[in-house]
C-alpha atoms as one frame of an Amber mdcrd trajectory, in Angstrom:
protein
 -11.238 -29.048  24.208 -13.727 -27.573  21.463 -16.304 -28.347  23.262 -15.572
 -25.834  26.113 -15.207 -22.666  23.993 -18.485 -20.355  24.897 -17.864 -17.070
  23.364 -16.201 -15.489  20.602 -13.455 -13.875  22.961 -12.331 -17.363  24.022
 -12.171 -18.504  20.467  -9.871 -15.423  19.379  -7.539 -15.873  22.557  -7.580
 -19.731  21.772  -6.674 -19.245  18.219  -3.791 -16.797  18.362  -2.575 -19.408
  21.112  -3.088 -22.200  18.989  -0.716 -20.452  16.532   2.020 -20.358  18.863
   2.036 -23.745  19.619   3.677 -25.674  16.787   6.338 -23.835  17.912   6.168
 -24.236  21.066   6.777 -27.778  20.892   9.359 -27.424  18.327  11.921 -25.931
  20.967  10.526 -28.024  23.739  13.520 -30.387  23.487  16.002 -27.899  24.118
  14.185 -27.698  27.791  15.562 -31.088  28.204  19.089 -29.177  29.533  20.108
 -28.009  32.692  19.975 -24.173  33.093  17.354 -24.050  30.377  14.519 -21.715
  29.745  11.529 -21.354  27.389  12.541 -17.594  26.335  11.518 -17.806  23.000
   8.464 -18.636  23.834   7.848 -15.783  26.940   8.821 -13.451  23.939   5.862
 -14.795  21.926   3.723 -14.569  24.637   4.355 -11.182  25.045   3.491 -10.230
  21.800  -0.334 -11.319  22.503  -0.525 -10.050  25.252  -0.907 -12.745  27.276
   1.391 -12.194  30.521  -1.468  -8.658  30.688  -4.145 -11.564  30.734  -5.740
 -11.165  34.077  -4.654  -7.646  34.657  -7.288  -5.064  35.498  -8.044  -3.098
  32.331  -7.206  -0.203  34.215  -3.628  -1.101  34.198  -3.659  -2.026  30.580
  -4.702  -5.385  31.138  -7.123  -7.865  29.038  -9.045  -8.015  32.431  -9.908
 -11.840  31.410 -10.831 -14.083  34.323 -10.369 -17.642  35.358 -12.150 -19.268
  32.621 -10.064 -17.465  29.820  -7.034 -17.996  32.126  -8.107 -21.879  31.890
  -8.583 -22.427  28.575  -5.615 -20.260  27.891  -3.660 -22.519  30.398  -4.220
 -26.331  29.132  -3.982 -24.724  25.403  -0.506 -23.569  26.021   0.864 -26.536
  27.969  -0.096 -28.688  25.523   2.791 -26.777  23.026   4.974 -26.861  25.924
   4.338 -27.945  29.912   7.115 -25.989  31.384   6.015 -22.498  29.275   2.469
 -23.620  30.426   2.726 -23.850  34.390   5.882 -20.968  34.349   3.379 -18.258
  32.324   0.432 -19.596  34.819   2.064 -18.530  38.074   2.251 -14.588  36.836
  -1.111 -14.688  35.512  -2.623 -16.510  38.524  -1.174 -14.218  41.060  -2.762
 -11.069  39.681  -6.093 -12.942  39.273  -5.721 -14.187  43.357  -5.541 -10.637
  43.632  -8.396  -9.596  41.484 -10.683 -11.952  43.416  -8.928 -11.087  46.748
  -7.869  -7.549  46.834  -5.815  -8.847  49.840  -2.544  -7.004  48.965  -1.609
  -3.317  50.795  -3.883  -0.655  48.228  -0.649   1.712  47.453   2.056  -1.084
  47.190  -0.571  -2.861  45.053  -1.290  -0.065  42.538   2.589   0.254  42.122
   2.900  -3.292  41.579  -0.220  -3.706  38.943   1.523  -0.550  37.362   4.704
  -1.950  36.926   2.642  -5.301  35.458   1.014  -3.112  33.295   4.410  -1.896
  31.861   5.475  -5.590  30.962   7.258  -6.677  34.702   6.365 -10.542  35.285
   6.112 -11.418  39.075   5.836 -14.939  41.118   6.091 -16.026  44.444   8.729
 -16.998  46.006   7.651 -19.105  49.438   9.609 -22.460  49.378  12.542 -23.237
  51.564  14.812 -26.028  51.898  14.659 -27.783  55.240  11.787 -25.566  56.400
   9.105 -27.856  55.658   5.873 -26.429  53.537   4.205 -23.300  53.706   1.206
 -25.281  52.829   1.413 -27.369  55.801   2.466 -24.680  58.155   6.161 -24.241
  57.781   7.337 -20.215  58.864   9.663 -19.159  56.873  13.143 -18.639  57.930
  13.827 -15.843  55.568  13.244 -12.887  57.632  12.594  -9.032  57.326  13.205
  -6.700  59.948  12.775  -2.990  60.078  15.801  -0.420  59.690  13.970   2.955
  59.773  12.351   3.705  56.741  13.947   0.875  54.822  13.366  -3.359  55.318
  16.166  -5.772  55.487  15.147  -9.078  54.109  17.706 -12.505  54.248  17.576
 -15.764  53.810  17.050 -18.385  50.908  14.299 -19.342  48.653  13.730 -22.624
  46.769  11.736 -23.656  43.741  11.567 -20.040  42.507   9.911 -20.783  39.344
  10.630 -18.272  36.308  13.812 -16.825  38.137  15.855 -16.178  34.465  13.038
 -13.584  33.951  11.732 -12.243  37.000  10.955  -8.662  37.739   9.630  -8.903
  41.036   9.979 -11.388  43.679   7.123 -11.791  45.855   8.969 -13.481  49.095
   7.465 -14.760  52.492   9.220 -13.563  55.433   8.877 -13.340  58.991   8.738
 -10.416  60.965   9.999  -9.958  64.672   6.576 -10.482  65.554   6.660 -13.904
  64.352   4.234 -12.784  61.573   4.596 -13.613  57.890   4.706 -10.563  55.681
   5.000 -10.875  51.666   7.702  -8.402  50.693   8.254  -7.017  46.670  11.680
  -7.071  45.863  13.293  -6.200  42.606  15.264  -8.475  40.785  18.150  -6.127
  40.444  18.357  -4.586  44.152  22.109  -5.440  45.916  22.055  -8.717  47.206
  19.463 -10.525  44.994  21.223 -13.227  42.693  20.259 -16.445  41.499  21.815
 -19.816  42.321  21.356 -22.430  39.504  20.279 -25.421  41.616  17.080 -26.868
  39.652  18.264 -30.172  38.714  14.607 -31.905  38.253  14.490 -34.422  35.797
  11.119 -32.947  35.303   9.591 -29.343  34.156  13.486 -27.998  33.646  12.255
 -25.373  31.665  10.577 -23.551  34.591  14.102 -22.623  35.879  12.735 -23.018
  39.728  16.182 -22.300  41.189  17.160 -20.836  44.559  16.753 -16.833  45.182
  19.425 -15.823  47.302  18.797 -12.746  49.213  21.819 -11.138  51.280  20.627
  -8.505  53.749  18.840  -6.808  50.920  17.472  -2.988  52.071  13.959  -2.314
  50.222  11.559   0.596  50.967   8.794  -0.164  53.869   5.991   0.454  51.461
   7.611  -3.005  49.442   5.456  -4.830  51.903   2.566  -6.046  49.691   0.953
  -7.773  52.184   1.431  -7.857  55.709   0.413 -11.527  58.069  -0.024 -13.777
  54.645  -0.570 -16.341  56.801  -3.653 -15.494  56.752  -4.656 -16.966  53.503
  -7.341 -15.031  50.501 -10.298 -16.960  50.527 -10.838 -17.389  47.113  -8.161
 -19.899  45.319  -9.730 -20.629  42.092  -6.599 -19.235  40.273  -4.791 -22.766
  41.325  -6.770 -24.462  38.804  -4.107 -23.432  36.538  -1.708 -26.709  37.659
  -4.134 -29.650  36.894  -4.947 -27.505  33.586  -1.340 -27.313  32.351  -0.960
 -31.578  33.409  -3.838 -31.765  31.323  -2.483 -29.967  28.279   0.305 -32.350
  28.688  -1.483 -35.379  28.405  -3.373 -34.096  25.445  -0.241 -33.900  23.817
   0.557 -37.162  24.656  -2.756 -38.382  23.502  -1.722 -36.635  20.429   1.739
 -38.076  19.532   0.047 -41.545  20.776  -2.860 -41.009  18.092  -0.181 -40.292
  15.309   2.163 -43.159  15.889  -1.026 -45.600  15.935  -2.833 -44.459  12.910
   0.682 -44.288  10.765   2.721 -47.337  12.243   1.978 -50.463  10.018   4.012
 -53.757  10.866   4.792 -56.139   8.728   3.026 -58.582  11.169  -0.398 -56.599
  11.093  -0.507 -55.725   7.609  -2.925 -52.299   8.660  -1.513 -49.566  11.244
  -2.149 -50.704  14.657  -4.674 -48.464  15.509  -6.912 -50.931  14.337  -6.120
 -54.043  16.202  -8.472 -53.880  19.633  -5.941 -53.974  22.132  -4.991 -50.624
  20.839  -8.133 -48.971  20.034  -9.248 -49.825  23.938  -6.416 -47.913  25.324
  -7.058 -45.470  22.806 -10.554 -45.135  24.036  -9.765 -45.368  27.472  -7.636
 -42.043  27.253 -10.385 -40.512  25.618 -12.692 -40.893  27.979  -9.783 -39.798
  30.747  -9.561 -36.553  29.164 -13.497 -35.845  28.822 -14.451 -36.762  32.210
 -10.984 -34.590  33.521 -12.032 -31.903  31.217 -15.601 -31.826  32.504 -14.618
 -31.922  36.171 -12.017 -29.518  35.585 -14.575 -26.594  33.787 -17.369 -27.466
  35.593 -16.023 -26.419  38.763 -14.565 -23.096  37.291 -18.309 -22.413  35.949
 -19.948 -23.643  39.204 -16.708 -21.701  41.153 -17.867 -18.522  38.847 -21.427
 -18.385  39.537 -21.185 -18.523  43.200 -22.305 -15.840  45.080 -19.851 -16.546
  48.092 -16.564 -18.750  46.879 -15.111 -19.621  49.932 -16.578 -22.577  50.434
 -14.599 -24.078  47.154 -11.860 -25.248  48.745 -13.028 -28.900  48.878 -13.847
 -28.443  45.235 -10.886 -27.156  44.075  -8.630 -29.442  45.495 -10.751 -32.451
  44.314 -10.541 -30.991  41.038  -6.637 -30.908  41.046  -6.342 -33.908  42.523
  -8.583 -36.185  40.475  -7.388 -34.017  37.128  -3.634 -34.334  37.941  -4.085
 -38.388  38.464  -6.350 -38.791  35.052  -3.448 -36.948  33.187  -0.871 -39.375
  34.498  -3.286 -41.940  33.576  -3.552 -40.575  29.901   0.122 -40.534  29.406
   1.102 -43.833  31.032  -1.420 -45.278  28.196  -0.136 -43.134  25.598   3.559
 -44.597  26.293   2.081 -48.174  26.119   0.752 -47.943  22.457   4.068 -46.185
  21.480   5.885 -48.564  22.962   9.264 -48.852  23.529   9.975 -45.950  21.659
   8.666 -43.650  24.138  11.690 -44.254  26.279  13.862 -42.915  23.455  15.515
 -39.092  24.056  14.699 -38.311  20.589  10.787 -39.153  21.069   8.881 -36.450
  23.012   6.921 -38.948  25.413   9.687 -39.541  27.769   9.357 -35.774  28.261
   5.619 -35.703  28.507   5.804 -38.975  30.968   8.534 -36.683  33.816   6.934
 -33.597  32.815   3.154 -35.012  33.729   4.242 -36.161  37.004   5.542 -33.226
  38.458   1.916 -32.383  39.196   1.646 -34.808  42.040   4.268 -32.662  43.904
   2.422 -29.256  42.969  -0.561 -27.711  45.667  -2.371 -28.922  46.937  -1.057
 -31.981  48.127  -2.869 -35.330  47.708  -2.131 -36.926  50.992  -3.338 -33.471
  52.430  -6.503 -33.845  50.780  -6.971 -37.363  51.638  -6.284 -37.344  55.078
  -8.778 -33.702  55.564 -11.590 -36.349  53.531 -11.010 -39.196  55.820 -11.282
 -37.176  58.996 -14.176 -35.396  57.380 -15.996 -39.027  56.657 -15.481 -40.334
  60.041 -16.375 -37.247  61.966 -20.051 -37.345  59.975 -20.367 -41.256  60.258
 -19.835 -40.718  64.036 -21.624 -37.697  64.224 -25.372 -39.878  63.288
């Protein structure tokens, strides 16, 4: 990961990051349990800074932008996954907005304003049997007007963060069959949590349901109004395949010290030197470089454009092939530990759930595929 530090400021966010980590993964095993959450480590997060990392500096922010966020990202899912991609969803947001400045201008200097004051935000845009919102789903949560006030009901799933939430950003539609994006506050009358995240993997994000009963906000809460209508620049989502690849490298890591300290009586030396194991070994190093280049290559190419809506190809390539070469990395990793890996008390069974959680984050592969396929024939037709 060395390799893709450019400047001084990346090394100093990098290093006070790095610091954290150790214990990071130390209380990564309590995030094994139902109901858990990393808040130990949002606390220490806190105290660098880092959910200001993307703010404007006119809000008190760092200002940083997606490279920073990036490198920031993968560094701090490699201590722990579920602190990675729960931390990356505030950050991300305010940078989609940075790029974007899509959101309403006085609901969105409020909002920065309360970020700026230490309030953590996500989205919260999932339902159950509503289908996707990436594949067109409406949601059935809906907001209609009551004078100067909103009324907003319905359910939300996979509401990562929800222990620590200030502000829910929820999807609703309108009686015009529109999709506005509504702020509510975590403590407003008829906003509670129900404790439903049962995932084998990533418990520690908390992603339970957000109940919301008829709950009256102000009319200037809407943040954005038709959200349908999606920013054009996405490079913020970069942030998943970056936190599967932190996991891997932790795999990689754990992998590395098993092989180069296990010595069986059989082998007489530790089995990193017999050649079945240094070829996996090799083979997940060269996984994570050609990820790693792929992955910052397109944030550098994504940065210097002039016009970055044409990136969506790119992006989604990039999360695609990065996701599947961490799950790669981490299925080898678990051979060359062996059986051990399966054990509760050894952290790759936890990197081996946690990694493949990816495949199930946006965008989706079989999306992607099927918009590449239709794209291939169309051309090969077109000649």
């Amino acid at each position: 990961m060395e390799t893709f530090i450019k400047t001084e400021k990346q090394k100093k966010l990098l290093h006070k990051i790095n610091e954290l980590k150790p214990r990071f993964k130390e209380r990564e095993p309590q995030l094994d349990a139902l109901g858990s959450f990393p808040y130990e480590d949002f606390q220490d997060l806190k105290k660098i800074d880092y959910h200001r990392l993307t703010l404007p500096k006119e809000y008190g922010g760092q200002g940083l932008g997606l490279y920073e966020y990036i490198l920031a990202q993968e560094a701090i899912s490699e201590g722990s996954g579920s602190t990675g991609l729960s931390i990356g969803w505030h950050n991300g947001i305010i940078l989609q907005y940075v790029e974007n400045r899509h959101w309403d201008e006085e609901a969105a200097d409020w909002l920065l304003k309360e970020i700026g004051k230490g309030a953590l935000i996500n989205t919260a845009a999932s339902e159950n049997n509503a289908g996707s919102p990436l594949r067109g789903a409406l949601p059935t949560t809906t907001v209609k007007a009551a004078g100067d006030e909103l009324i907003v009901h319905g359910e939300k799933t996979y509401t990562s963060v929800s222990p620590v939430l200030d502000y829910f950003l929820v999807t609703a539609t309108n009686e015009n069959d529109e999709v506005d994006l509504i702020i509510i506050p975590r403590h407003a009358p008829g906003v509670s949590i129900k404790e439903t995240w049962d995932m084998l993997a990533m418990r520690g994000t908390a992603s339970h349901n957000l109940v919301l009963d008829n709950v009256k906000v102000p009319v200037s809460n809407i943040l954005q109004r038709n959200s349908l209508k999606k920013p054009e620049n996405k490079g913020w989502l970069l942030h998943i395949p970056s936190c599967y690849i932190g996991i891997a490298t932790a795999a990689r890591s754990h992998a590395l010290e098993f092989a180069t300290s296990y010595v069986p009586t059989s082998l007489g030396k530790p089995i990193a030197e017999a050649p079945n194991i240094k070829q996996l070994i090799g083979e997940m190093e060269l996984e994570l470089a050609t990820a790693r280049h792929l992955l910052y290559g397109t944030i550098e190419r994504y940065e210097q454009a002039k016009d970055r809506s044409h990136f969506d190809e790119a992006l989604s390539v990039t999360k695609v092939a990065v996701t599947n070469a961490a799950i790669q990395v981490v299925d080898k990793a678990m051979r060359i530990v062996g059986s051990r890996a399966l054990s509760e008390s050894n952290p790759m069974h936890r990197y081996y759930l946690n990694v493949r959680a990816g495949l199930y984050n946006p965008p989706m592969e079989d999306m992607e595929k099927t918009k590449l396929a239709q794209q291939a024939i169309q051309k090969f037709l077109s000649k």
